[in-house]
Residue frames relative to the residue before (quaternion, step in Angstrom):
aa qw qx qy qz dx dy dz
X 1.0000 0.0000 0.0000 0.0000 0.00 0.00 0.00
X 0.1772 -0.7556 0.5613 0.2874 3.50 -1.01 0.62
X 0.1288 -0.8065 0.5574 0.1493 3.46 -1.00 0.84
X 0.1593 0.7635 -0.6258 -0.0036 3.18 -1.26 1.01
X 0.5376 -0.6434 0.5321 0.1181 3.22 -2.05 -0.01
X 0.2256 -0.8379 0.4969 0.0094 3.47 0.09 2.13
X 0.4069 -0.7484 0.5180 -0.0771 3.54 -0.52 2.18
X 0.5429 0.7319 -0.3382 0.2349 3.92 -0.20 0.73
X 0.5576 -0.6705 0.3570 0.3348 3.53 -0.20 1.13
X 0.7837 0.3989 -0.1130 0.4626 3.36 0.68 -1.26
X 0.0916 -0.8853 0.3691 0.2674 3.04 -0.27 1.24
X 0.2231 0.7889 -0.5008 0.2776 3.70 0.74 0.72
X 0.8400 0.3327 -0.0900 0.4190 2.78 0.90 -2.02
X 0.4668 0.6328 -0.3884 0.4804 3.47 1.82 -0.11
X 0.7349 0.3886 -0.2748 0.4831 3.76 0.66 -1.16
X 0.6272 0.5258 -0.3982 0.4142 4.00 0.94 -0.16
X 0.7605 0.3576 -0.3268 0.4325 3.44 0.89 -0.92
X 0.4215 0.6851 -0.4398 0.3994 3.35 1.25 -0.30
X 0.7694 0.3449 -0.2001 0.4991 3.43 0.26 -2.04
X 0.7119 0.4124 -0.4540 0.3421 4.09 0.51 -0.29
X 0.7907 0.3401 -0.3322 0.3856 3.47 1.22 -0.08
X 0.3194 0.4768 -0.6041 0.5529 3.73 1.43 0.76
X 0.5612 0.4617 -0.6466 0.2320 3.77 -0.11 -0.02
X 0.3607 0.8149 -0.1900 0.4120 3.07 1.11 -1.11
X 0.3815 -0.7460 0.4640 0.2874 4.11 0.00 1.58
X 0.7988 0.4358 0.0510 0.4116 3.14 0.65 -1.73
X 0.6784 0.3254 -0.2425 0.6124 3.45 1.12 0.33
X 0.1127 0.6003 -0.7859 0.0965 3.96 -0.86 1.49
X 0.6366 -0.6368 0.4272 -0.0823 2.50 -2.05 1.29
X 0.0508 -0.8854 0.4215 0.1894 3.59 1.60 1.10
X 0.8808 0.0465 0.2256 0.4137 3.77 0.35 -0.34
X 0.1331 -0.7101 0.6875 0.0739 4.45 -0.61 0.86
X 0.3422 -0.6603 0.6684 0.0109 3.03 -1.94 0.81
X 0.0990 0.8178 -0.5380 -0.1787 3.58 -1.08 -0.14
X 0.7986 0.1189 -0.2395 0.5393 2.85 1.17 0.77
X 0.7010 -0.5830 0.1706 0.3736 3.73 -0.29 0.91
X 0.6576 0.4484 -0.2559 0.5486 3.25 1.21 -0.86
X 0.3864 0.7108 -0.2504 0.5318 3.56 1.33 0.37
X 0.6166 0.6634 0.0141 0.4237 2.71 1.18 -1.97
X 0.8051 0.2753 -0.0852 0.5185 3.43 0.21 -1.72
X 0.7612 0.4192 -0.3759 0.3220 3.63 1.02 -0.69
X 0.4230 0.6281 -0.4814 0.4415 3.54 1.86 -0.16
X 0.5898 0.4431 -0.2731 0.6174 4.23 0.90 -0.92
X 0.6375 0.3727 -0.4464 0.5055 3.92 -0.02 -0.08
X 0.7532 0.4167 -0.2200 0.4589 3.44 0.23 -1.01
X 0.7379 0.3013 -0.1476 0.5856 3.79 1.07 -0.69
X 0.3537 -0.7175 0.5976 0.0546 3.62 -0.58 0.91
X 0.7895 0.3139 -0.1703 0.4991 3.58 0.31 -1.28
X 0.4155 0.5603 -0.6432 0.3157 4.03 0.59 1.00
X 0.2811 -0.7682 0.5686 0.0872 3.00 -1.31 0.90
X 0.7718 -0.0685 -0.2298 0.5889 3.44 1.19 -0.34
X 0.0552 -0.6902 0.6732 0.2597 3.70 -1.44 -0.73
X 0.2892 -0.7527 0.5912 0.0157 2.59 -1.57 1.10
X 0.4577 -0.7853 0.4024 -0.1088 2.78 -0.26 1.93
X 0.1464 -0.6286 0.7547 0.1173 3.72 -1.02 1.04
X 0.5010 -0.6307 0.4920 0.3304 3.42 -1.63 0.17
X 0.7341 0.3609 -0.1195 0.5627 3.18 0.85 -1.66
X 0.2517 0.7454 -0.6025 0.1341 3.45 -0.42 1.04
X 0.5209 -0.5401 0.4823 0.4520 3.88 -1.11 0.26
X 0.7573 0.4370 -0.3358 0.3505 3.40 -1.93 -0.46
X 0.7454 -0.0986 0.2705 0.6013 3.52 0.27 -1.84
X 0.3988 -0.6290 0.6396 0.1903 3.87 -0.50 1.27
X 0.5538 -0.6831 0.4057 0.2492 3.00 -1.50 1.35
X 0.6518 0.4805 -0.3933 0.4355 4.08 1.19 -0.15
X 0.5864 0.4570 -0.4191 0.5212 3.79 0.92 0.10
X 0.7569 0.3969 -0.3946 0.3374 3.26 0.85 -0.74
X 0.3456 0.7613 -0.4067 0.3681 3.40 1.64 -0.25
X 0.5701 0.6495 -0.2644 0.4281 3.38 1.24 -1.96
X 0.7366 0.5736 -0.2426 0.2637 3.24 0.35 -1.70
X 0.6795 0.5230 -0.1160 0.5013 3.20 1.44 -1.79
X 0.4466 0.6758 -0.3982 0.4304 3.52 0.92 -0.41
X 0.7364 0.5905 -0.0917 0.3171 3.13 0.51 -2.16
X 0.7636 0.3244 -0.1707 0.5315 3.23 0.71 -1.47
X 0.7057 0.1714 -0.0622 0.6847 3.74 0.36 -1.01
X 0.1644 -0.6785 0.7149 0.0405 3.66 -0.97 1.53
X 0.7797 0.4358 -0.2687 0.3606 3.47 0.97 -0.45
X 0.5424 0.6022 -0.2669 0.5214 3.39 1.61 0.54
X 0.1003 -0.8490 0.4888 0.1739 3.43 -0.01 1.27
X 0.3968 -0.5743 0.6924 0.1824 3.29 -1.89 0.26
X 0.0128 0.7427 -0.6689 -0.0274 3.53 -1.26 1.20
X 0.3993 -0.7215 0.5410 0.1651 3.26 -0.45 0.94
X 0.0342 -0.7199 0.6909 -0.0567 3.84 -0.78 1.50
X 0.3128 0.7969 -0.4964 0.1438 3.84 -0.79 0.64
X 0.4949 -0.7426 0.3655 0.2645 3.19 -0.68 1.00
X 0.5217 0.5318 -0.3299 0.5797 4.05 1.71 -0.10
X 0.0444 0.8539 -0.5136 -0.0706 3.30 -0.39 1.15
X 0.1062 -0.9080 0.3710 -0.1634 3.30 1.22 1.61
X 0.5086 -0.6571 0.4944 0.2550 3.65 -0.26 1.04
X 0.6763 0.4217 -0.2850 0.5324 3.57 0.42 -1.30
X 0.4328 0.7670 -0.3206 0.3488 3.98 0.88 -1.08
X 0.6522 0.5989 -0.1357 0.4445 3.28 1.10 -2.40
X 0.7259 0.6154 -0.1141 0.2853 3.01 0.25 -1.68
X 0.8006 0.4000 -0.0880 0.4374 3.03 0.79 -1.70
X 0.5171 0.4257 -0.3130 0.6734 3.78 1.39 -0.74
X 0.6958 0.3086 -0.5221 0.3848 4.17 -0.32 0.15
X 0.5946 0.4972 -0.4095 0.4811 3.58 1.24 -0.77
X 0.7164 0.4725 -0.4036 0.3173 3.65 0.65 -0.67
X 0.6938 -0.4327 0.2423 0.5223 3.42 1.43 0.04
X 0.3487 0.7370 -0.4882 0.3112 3.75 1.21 -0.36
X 0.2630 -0.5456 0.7666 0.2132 3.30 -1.62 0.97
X 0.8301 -0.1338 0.0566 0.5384 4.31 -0.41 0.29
X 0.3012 -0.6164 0.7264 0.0398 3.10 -2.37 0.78
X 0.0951 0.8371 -0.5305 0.0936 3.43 -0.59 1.37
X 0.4540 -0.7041 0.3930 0.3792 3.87 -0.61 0.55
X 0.5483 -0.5472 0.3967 0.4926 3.73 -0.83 0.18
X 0.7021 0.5536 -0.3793 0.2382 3.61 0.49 -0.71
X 0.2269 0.8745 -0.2782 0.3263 3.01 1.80 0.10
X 0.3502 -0.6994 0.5236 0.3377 4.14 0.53 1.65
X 0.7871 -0.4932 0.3146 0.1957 3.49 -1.33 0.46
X 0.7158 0.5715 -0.1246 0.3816 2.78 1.04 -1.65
X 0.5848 0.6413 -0.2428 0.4334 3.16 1.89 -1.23
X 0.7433 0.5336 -0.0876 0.3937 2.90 0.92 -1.02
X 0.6032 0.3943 -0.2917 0.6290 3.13 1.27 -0.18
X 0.4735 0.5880 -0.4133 0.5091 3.87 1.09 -0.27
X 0.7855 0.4344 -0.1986 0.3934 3.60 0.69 -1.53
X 0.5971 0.4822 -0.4824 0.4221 3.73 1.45 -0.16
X 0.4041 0.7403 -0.3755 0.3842 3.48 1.75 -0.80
X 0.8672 0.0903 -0.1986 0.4476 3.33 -0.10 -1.12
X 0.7014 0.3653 -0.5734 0.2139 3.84 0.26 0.41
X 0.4150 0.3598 -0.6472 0.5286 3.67 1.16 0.79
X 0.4809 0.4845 -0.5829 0.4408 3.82 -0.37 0.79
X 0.4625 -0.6735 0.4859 0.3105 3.53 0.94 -0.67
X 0.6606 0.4021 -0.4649 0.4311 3.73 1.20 0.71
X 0.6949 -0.5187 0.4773 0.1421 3.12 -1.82 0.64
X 0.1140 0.8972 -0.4202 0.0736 3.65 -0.37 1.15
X 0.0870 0.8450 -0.5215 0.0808 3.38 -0.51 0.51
X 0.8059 -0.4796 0.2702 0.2177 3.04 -1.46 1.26
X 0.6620 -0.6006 0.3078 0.3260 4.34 0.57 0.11
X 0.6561 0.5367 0.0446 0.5287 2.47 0.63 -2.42
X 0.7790 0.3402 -0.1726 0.4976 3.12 0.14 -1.34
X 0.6844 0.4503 -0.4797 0.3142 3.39 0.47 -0.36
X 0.5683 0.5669 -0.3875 0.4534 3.82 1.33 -0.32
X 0.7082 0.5432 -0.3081 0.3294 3.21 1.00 -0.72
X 0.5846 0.6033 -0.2294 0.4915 3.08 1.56 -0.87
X 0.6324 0.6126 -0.1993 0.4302 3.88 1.11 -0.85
X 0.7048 0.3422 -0.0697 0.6175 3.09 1.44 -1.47
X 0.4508 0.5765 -0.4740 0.4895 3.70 0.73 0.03
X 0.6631 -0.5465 0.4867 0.1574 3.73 0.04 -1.34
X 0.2515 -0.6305 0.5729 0.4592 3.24 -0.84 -0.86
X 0.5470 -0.5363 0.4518 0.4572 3.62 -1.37 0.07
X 0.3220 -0.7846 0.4968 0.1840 3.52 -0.92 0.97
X 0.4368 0.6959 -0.3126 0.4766 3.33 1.36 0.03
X 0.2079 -0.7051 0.6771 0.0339 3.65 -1.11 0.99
X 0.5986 -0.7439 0.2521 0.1572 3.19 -0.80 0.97
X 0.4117 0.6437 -0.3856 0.5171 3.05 1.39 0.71
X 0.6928 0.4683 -0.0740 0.5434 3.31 1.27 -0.79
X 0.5687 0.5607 -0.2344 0.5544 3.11 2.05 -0.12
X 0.4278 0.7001 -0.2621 0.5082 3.37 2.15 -0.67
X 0.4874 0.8553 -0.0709 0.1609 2.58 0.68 -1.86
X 0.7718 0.2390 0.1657 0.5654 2.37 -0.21 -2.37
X 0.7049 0.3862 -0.2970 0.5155 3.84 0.28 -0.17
X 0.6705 0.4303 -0.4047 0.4490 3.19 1.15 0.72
X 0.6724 0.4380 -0.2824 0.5257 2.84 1.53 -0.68
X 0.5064 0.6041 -0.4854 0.3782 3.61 1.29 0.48
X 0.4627 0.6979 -0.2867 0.4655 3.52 1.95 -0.47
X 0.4884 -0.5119 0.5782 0.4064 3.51 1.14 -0.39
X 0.5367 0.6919 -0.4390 0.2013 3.80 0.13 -0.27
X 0.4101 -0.4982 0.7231 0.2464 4.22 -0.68 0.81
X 0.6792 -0.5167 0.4412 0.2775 2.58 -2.21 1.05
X 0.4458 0.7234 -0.3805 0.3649 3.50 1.06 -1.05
X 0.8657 0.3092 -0.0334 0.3923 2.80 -0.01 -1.78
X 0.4578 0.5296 -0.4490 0.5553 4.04 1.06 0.04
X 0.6122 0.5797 -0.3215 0.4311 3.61 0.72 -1.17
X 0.6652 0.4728 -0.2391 0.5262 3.64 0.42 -1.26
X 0.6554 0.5635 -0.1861 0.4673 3.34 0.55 -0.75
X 0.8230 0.0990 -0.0745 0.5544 3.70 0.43 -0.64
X 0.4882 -0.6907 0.4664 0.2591 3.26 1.49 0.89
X 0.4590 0.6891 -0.3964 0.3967 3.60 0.77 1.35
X 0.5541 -0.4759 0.4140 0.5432 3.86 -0.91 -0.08
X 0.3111 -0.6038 0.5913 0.4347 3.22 -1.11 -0.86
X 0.3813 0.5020 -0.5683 0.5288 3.97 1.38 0.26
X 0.7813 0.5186 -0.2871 0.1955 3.56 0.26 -1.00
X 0.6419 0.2949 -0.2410 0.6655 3.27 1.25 -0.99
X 0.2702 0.6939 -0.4874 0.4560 3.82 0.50 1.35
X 0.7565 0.4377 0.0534 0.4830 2.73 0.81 -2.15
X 0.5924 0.5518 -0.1998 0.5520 3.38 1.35 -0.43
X 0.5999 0.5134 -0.2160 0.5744 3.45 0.89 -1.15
X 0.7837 0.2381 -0.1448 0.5552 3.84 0.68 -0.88
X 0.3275 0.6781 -0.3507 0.5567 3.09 1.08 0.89
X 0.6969 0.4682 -0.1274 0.5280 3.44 0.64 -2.19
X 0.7949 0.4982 -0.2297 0.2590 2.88 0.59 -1.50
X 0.4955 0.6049 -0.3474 0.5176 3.65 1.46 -1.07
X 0.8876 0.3179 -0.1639 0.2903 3.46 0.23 -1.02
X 0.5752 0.4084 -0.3288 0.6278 3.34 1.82 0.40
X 0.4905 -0.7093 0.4640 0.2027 3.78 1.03 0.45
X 0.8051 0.4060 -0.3667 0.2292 3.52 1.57 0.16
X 0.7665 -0.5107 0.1335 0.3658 3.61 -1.15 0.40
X 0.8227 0.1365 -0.1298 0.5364 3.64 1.26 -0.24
X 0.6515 -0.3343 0.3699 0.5718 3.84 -1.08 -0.62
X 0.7618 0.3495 -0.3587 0.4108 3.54 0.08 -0.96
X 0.6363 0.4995 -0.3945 0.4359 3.76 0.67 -0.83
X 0.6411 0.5792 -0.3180 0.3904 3.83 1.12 -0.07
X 0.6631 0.4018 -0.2877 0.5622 3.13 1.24 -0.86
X 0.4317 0.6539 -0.3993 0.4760 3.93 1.33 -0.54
X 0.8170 0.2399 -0.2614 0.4546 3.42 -0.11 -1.22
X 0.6322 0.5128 -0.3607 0.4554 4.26 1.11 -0.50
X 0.5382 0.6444 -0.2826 0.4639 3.19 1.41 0.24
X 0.7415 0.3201 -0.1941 0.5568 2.94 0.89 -1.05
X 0.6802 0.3797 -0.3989 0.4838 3.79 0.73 0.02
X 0.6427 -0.5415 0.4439 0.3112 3.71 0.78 0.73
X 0.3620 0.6703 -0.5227 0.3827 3.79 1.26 0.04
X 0.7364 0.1509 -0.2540 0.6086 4.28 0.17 -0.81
């Protein structure tokens, strides 16, 4: 049997994919999460999970640190990444965090249960679509300071006050900001963190 542990703010979409993949002969359901730190302590506490299925956007602990986390403790416990943002940048970041594949929720059951199959086989999946999108997208051009940044200024925060915050000038996190902004092509702070948002970049 493969046992795993279905990761997901919502608990609708946590108790559906659960109950459609315990139908499933060969797949029992060791345990649900809503929220990542949830997540890592259901896989701390359980040795024998083999996969988790992983939301991205989740409270407490986001589902791509907590990926990190799970990696660490249980190398032998994979992490598929299920998420309704099929964000290029999204891809990227969950394979660097150690993910074995990135798939969308709308994803017909069966697939999905096909795709926990093969990454306790030990292969690497991912969603098609997304995988063209993710290829043709780039890399993030951002540097993680600028990833601060921008997740401050998603807080609603004045240069002032981003500064104080990251323990920074306020010439400096200027220079940053026009920085972000050159390299997203967009016209203000918020329309920067808008458009790094939507490519899975914060």
């Amino acid at each position: 049997m493969i046992r795993i542990v279905v990761a997901d703010d919502q608990a609708l979409v946590r108790g559906a994919l659960a109950a459609l993949l315990a139908l499933e002969g060969d797949i029992e359901v060791a345990g649900t999460a809503g929220t990542g730190a949830e997540a890592i302590a259901l896989v701390k506490e359980d040795p024998a999970v083999d996969v988790v299925l992983m939301d991205v956007e989740m409270p407490d602990v986001d589902g791509l640190k907590a990926c990190e986390e799970i990696r660490k403790l249980r190398p032998q416990t994979r992490v598929l990444m299920v998420s309704t943002f099929g964000r290029p940048g999204y891809v990227r970041r969950a394979f660097n965090a150690g993910a074995s594949g990135f798939v969308v929720k709308d994803a017909p059951s069966d697939e999905l249960a096909d795709y926990v199959r093969k990454v306790v086989r030990g292969q690497q999946v991912v969603d098609p679509q997304l995988a063209v999108e993710s290829l043709t997208a780039g890399q993030n051009p951002l540097t993680e300071r600028e990833i601060e940044v921008l997740r401050e200024v998603e807080k609603g925060g004045s240069i002032d006050d981003i500064a104080d915050t990251l323990s920074l000038s306020s010439g400096t996190v200027r220079n940053h900001v026009s920085s972000i902004m050159g390299k997203t092509g967009a016209r203000n702070r918020a329309d920067a963190a808008s458009t790094a948002r939507a490519n899975g970049w914060l």
